[in-house]
VOMI-5775 format. One record per residue (C-alpha): residue number from 0; y, x, z. Coordinates in Angstrom, 1 decimal. Layout:
<recs>
<rec NUM, <Y, X, Z>> ...
</recs>
This chain:
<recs>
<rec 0, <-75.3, -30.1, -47.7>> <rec 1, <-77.1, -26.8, -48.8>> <rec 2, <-74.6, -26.8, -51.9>> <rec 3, <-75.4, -23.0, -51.9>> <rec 4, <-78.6, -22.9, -52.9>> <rec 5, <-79.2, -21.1, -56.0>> <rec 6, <-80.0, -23.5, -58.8>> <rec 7, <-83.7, -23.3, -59.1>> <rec 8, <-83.9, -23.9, -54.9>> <rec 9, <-81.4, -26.7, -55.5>> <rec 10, <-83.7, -28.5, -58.0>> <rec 11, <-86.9, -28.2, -55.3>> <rec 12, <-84.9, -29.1, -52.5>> <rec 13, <-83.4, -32.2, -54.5>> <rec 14, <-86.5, -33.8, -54.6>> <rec 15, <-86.8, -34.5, -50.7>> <rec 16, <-85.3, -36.4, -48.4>> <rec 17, <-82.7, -34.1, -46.6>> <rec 18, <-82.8, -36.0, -43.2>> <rec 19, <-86.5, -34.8, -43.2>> <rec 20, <-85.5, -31.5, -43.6>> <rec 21, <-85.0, -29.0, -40.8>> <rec 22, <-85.4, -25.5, -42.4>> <rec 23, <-86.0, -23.9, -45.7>> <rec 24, <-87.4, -20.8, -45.1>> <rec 25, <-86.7, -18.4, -48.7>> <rec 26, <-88.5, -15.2, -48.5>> <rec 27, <-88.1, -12.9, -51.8>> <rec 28, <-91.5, -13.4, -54.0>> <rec 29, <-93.4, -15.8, -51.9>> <rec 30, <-93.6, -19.6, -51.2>> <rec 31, <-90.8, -21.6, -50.7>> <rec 32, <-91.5, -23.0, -47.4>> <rec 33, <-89.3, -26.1, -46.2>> <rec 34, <-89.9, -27.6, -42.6>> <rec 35, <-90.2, -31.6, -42.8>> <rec 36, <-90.6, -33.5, -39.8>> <rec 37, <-91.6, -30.4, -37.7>> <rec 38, <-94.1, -29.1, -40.0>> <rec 39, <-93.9, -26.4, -42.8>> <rec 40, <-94.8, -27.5, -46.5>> <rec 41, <-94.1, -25.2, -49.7>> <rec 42, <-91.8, -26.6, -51.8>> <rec 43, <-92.7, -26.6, -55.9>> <rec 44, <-89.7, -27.5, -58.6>> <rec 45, <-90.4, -30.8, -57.8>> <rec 46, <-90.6, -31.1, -54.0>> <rec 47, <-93.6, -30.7, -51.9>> <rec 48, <-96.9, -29.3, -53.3>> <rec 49, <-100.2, -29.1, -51.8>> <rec 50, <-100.9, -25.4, -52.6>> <rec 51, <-98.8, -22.7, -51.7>> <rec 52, <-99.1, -20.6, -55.0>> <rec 53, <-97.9, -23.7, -56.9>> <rec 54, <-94.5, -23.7, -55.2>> <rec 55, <-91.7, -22.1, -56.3>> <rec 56, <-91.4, -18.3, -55.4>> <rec 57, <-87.8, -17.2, -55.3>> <rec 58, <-86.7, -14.0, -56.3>> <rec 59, <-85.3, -11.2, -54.8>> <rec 60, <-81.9, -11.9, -57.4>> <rec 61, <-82.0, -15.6, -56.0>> <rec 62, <-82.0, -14.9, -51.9>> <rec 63, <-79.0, -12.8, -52.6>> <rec 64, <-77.3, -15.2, -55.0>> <rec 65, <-77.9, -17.6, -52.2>> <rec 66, <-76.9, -15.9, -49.2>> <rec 67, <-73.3, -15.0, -51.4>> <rec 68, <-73.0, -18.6, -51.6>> <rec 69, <-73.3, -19.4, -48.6>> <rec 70, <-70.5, -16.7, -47.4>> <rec 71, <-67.7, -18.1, -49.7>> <rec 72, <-68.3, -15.9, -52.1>> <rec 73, <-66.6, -13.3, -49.8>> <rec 74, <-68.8, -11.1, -48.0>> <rec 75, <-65.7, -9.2, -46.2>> <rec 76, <-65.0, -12.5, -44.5>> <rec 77, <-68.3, -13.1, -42.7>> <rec 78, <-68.8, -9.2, -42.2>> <rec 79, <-69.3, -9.8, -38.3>> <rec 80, <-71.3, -12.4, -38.3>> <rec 81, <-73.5, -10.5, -41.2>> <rec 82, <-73.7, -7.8, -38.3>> <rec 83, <-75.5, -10.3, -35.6>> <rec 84, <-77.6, -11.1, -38.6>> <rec 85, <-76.6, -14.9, -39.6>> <rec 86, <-73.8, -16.4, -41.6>> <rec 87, <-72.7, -20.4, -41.0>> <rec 88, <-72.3, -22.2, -44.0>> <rec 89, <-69.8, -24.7, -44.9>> <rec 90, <-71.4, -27.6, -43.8>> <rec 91, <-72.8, -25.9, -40.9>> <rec 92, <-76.0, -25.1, -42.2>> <rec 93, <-77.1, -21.3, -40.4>> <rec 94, <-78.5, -19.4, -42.5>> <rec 95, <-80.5, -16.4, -40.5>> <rec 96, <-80.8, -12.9, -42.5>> <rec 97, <-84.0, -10.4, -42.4>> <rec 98, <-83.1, -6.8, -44.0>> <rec 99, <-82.9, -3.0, -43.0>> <rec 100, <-79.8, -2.7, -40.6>> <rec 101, <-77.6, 0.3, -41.0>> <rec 102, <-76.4, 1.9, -37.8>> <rec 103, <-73.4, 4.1, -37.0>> <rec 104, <-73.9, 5.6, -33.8>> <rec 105, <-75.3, 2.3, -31.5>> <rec 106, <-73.1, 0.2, -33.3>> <rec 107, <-74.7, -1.9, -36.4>> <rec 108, <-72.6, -1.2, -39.9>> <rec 109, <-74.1, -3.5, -41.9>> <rec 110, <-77.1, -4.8, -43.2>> <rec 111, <-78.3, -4.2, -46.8>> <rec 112, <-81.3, -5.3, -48.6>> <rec 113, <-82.0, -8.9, -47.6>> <rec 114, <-85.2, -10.5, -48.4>> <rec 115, <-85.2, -13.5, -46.3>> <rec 116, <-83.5, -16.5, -45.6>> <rec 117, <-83.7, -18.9, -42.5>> <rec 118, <-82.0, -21.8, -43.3>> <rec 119, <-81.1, -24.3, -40.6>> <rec 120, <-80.1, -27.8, -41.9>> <rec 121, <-78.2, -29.4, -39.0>> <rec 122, <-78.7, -33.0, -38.2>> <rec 123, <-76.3, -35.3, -36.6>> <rec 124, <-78.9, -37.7, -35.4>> <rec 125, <-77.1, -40.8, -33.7>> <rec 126, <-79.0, -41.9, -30.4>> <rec 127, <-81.6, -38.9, -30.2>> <rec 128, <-80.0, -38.1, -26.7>> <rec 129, <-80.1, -41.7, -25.5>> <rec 130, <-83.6, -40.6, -23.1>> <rec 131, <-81.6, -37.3, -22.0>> <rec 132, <-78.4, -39.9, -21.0>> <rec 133, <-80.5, -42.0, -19.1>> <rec 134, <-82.5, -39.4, -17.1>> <rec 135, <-79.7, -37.1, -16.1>> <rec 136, <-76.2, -39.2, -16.0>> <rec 137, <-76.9, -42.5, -14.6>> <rec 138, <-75.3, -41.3, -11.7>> <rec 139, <-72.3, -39.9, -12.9>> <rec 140, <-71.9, -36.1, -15.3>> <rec 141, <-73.5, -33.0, -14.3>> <rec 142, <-74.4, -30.0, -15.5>> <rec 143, <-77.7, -30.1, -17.9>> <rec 144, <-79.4, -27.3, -19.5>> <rec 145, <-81.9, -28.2, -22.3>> <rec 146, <-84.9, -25.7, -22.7>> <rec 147, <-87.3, -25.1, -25.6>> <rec 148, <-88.7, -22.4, -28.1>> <rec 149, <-86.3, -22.5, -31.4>> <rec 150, <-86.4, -25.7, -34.0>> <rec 151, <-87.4, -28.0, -31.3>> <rec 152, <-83.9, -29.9, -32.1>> <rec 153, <-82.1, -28.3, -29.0>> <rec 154, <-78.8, -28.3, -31.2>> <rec 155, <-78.7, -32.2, -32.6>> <rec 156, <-79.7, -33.1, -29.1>> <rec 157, <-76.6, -31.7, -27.6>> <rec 158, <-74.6, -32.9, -30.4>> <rec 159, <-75.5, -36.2, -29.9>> <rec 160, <-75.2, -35.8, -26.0>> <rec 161, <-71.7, -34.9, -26.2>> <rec 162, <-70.6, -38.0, -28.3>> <rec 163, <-72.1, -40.0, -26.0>> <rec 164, <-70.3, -39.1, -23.2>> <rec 165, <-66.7, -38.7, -25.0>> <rec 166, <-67.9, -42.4, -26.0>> <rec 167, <-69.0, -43.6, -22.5>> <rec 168, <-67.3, -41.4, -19.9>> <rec 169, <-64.5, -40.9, -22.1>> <rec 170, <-63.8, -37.2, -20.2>> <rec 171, <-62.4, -34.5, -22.4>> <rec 172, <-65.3, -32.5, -24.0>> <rec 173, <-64.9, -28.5, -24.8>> <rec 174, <-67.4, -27.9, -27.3>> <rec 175, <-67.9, -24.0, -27.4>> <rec 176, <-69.7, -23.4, -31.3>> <rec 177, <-70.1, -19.5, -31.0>> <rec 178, <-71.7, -19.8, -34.7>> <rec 179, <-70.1, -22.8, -36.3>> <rec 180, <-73.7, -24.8, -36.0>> <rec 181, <-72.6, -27.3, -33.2>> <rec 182, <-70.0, -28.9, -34.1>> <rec 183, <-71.0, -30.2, -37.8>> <rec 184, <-71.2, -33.4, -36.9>> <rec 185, <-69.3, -35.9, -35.2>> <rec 186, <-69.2, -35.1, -31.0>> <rec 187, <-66.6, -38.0, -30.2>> <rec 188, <-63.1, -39.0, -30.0>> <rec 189, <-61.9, -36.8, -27.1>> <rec 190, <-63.8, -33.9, -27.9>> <rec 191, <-62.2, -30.3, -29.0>> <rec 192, <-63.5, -27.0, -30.6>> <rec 193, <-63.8, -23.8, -30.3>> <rec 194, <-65.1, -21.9, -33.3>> <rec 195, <-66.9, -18.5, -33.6>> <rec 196, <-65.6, -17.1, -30.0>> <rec 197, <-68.3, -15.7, -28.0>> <rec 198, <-69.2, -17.7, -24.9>> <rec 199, <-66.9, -15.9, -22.7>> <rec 200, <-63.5, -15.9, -24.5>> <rec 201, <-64.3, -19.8, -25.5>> <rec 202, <-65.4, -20.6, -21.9>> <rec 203, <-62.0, -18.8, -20.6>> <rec 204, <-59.6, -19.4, -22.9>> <rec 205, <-60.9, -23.3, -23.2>> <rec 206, <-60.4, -23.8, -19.2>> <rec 207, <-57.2, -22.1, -19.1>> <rec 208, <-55.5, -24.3, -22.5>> <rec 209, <-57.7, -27.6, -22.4>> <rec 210, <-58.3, -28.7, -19.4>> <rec 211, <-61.9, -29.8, -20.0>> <rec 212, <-64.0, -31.8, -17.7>> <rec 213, <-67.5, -30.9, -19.7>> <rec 214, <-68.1, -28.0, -22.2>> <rec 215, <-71.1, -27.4, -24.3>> <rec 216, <-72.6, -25.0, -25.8>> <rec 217, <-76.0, -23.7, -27.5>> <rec 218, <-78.4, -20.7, -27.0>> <rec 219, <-77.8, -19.8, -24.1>> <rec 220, <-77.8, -15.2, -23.9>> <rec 221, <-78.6, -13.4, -20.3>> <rec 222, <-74.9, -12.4, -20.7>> <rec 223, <-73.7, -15.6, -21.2>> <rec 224, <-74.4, -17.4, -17.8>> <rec 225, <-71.8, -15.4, -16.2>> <rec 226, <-69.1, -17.5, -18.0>> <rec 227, <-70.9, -21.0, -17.5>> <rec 228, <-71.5, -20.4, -13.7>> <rec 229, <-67.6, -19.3, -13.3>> <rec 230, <-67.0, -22.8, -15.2>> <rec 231, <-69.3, -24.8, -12.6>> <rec 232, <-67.8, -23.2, -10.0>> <rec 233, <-64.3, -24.0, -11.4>> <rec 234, <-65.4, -27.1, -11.4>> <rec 235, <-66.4, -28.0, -14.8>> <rec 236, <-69.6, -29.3, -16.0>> <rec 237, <-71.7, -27.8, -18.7>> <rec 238, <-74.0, -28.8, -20.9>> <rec 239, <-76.2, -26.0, -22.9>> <rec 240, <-79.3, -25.0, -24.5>> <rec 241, <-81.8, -22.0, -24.1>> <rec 242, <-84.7, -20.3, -26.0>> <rec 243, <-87.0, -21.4, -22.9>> <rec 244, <-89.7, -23.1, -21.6>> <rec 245, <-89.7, -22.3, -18.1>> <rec 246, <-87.4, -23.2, -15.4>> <rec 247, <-88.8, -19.9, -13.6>> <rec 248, <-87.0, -18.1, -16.0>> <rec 249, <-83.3, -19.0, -16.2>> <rec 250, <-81.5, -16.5, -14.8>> <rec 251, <-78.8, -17.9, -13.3>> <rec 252, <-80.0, -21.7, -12.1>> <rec 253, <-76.0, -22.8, -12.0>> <rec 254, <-77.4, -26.5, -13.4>> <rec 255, <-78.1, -29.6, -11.7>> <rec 256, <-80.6, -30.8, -14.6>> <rec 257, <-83.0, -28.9, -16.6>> <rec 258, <-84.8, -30.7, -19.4>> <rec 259, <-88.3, -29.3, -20.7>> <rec 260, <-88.9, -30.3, -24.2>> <rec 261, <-92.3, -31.4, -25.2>> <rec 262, <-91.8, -31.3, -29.1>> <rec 263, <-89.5, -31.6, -32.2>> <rec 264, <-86.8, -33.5, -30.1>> <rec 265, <-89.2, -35.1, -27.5>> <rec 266, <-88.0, -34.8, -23.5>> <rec 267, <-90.6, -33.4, -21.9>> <rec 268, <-90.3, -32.8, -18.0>> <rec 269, <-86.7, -33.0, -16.2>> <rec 270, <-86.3, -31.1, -13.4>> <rec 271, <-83.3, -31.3, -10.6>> <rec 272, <-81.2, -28.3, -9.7>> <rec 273, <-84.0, -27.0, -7.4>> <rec 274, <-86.6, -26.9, -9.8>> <rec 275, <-88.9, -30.1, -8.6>> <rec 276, <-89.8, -33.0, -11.6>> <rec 277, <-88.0, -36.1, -11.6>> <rec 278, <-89.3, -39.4, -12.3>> 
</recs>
């Protein structure tokens, strides 16, 4: 994990405990911020420090040696995802990009001159879904749509959720993984992937060859809901994950659960398919 950071990043990071560690923020000379626990500490050459000018300061040379890590060493390869500013890692760590973007026409071309990194460690955290399990699919699979700001744990949350039901339902489980984040980590014995497809193609060409009984998916785009409520409709449940905290605002309410957050990972409210809390 995060074999891509630059050495100097590798040595600070090195000295914490990685299942701590959510994000690493690296911004080109300032603080090295890393997110432990839900909270933001800089990081010195020797793990967390107290004051933020004591940590380390990357440099400009050291985001770009680590972002060229992090694409295989082949920029040309990730080119696309480059454009929709993130790249997925090896491991499955996503590592968000802040630069100028260069436009041809309304059509991005690239982006040049990175200065920041958002790095996303995922966690495959065994039981975290247990309280979304037992709340939603006592009686029997439906269609659940978890809803939070970003880095409230959306993604382990449905990781975990899916094992659980490939390990207690046994159904066959279409795991959609539009950016390669999802599915690092293990989502049970009778579950199959689909990597780097956008929601629609995935959703489509998953129904038509697989035969699933759930798929899930993360971050959840106004264009997307098109393909999960043709999937409902079709008869296939869907689990999913959107960048909101209101069930006011899901634009297509296609789901028979919706689950609030309340915190890094904590369920919050659940609601039915009408919008009214459940106990």
């Amino acid at each position: 994990m995060l074999e891509f950071l630059s050495p100097r990043l590798k040595e600070a990071v090195g000295h914490i405990d990685l299942s701590r560690l959510y994000e690493l923020r690296v911004r080109a000379d300032k603080p090295l911020l890393a997110n432990l626990d839900g909270a933001f500490v800089p990081l010195g050459r020797c793990g967390p420090v107290r004051r933020a000018q004591d940590a380390v300061f990357p440099t400009a040379e050291e985001v770009e040696e680590t972002l060229f890590a992090a694409c295989g060493y082949s920029v040309h390869a990730v080119e696309n995802e480059l454009r929709q500013g993130f790249v997925t890692a090896q491991e499955g760590e996503r590592v968000g990009i802040a630069g100028t973007y260069v436009y041809e026409g309304r059509e991005v071309l690239s982006v040049r001159g990175i200065t920041s990194l958002c790095i996303r460690v995922p966690h495959a955290v065994e039981g975290c879904a247990e309280a979304i399990y037992g709340r939603c699919l006592q009686e029997g699979l439906c269609s659940v749509l978890l809803l939070s700001p970003p880095g409230w744990g959306k993604t382990t949350l449905l990781r975990d959720l899916a094992r659980l039901v490939c390990t207690r339902m046994g159904v066959n489980v279409l795991v959609s993984d539009e950016r390669g984040e999802l599915s690092a980590g293990d989502l049970g014995s009778t579950s199959d992937i689909i990597r780097f497809a956008d929601k629609r193609t995935a959703f489509t060409a998953g129904m038509r060859a697989m035969r699933p009984e759930l798929i899930v998916t993360d971050e959840l785009l106004t264009e997307d809901y098109e393909a999960v409520r043709r999937a409902v409709e079709g008869g296939v449940n869907v689990f999913a994950s959107a960048h909101l905290t209101r069930f006011e605002d899901v634009p297509c309410k296609v789901f028979s659960r919706y689950v609030v957050l309340a915190g890094l990972g904590r369920v919050g409210t659940v609601l039915d398919g009408e919008g009214n809390a459940l106990a």
